[in-house]
TIVEX-265117 format. One line per 3 residues: their letters; for each residue y, z, x of C-alpha. Coordinates in nm, 2 decimals. Layout:
<nodes>
a> Y:Z:X; ...
</nodes>
This chain:
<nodes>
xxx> 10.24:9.98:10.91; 10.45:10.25:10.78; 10.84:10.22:10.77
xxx> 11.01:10.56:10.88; 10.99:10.83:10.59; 10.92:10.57:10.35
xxx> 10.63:10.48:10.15; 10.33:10.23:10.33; 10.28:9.86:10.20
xxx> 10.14:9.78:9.91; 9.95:9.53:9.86; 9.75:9.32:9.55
xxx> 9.46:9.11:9.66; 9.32:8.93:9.41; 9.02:8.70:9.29
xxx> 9.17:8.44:9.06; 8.99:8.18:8.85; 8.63:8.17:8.84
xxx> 8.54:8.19:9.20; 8.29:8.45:9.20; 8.22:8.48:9.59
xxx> 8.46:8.87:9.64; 8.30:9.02:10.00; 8.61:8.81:10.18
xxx> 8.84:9.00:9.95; 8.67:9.29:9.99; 8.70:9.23:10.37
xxx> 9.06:9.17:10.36; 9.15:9.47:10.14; 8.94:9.74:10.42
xxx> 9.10:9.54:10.69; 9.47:9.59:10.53; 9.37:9.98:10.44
xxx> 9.29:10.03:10.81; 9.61:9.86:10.89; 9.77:10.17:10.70
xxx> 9.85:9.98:10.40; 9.80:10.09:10.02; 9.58:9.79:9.85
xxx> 9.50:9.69:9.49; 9.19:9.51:9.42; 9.22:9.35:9.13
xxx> 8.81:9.28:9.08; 8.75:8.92:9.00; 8.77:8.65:8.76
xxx> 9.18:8.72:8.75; 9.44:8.50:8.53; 9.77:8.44:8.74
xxx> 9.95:8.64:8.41; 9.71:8.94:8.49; 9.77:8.91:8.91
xxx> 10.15:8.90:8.84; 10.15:9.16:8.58; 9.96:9.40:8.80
xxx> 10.15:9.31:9.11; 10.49:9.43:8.88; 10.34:9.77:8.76
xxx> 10.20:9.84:9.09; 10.51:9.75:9.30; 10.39:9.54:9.54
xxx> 10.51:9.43:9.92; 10.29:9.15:9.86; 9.99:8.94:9.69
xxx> 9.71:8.83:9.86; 9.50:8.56:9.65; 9.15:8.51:9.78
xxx> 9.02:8.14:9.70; 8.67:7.92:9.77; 8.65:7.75:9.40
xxx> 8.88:7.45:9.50; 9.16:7.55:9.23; 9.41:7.65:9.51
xxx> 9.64:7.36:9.37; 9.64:7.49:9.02; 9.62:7.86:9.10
xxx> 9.93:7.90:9.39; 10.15:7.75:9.22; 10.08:7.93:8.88
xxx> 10.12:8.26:9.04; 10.43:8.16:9.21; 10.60:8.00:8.94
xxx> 10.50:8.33:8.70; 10.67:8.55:9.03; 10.97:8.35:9.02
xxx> 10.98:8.42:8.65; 10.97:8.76:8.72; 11.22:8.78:8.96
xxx> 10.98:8.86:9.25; 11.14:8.69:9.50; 11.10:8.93:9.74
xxx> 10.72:8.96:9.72; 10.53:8.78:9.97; 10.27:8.55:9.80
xxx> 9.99:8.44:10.10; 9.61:8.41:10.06; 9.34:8.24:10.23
xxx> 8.99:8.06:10.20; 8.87:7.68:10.19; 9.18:7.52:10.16
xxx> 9.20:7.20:10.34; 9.55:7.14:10.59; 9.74:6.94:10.37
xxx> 9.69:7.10:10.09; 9.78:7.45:10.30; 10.11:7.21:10.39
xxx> 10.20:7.15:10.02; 10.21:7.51:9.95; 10.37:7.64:10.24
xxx> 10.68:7.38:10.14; 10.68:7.52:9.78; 10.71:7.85:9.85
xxx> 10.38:8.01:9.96; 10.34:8.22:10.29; 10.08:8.19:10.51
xxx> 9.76:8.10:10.44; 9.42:8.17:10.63; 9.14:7.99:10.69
xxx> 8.77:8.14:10.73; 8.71:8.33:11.08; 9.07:8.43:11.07
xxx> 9.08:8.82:11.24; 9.20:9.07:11.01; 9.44:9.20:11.23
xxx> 9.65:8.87:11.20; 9.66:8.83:10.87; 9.76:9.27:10.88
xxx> 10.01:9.14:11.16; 10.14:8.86:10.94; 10.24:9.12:10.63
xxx> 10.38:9.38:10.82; 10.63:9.12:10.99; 10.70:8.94:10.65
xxx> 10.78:9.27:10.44; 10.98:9.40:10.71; 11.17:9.08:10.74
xxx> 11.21:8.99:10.39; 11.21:9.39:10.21; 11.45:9.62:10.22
x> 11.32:10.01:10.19
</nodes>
């Protein structure tokens, strides 16, 4: 989604941690392109400095975080306290992968977006950033 005369969303999807398992990222981040957004793909094996860092020089609508390893506890709330930091408080922080309900619940209360479980169609998750950015970002 494009806003009138301005530029597309941006977005950072990134591989944090040692998780080494990318082709759901990779997934995502054609999905999102098709969708008519600009994505960064960070690569793997990112630190939550290096995601937020990036995210900063590459002003980004949002930051998608792409997670199997288990370390979703540790890892969310790293990158979110390092955005906050930042002053990114209107960058949308969502993700998905094997993250169990309550734990999704936990995050969702401190702060993070959305976040989407395995077999979730690209096209909501590309619905879900549109809707957020336009809500929450001012162009």
């Amino acid at each position: 989604m494009s806003f009138e005369n301005k530029r597309p969303l941006r977005v950072l999807v990134a591989k944090v941690g040692l998780d080494g398992h990318d082709r759901g990222a990779k997934v995502i981040a054609t999905a999102l392109r098709d969708a008519g957004m600009e994505v960064i793909y960070t690569g793997l094996r990112q630190t939550p400095e290096m995601v937020v860092n990036a995210a900063l020089q590459e002003d980004v609508d949002a930051i998608g975080i792409s997670i199997l390893s288990g370390a979703h506890m540790t890892i969310f709330p790293k990158v979110a306290r390092l955005m906050k930091e930042k002053q990114m408080d209107d960058v949308l922080l969502t993700g998905g992968g094997i993250i169990p309900e309550e734990d999704i619940k936990v995050l969702n209360e401190m702060g993070v977006g959305k976040l989407f479980p395995p077999g979730t169609s690209t096209s909501e998750i590309a619905f879900y950033i549109q809707n957020w950015v336009k809500e929450h970002r001012s162009f």
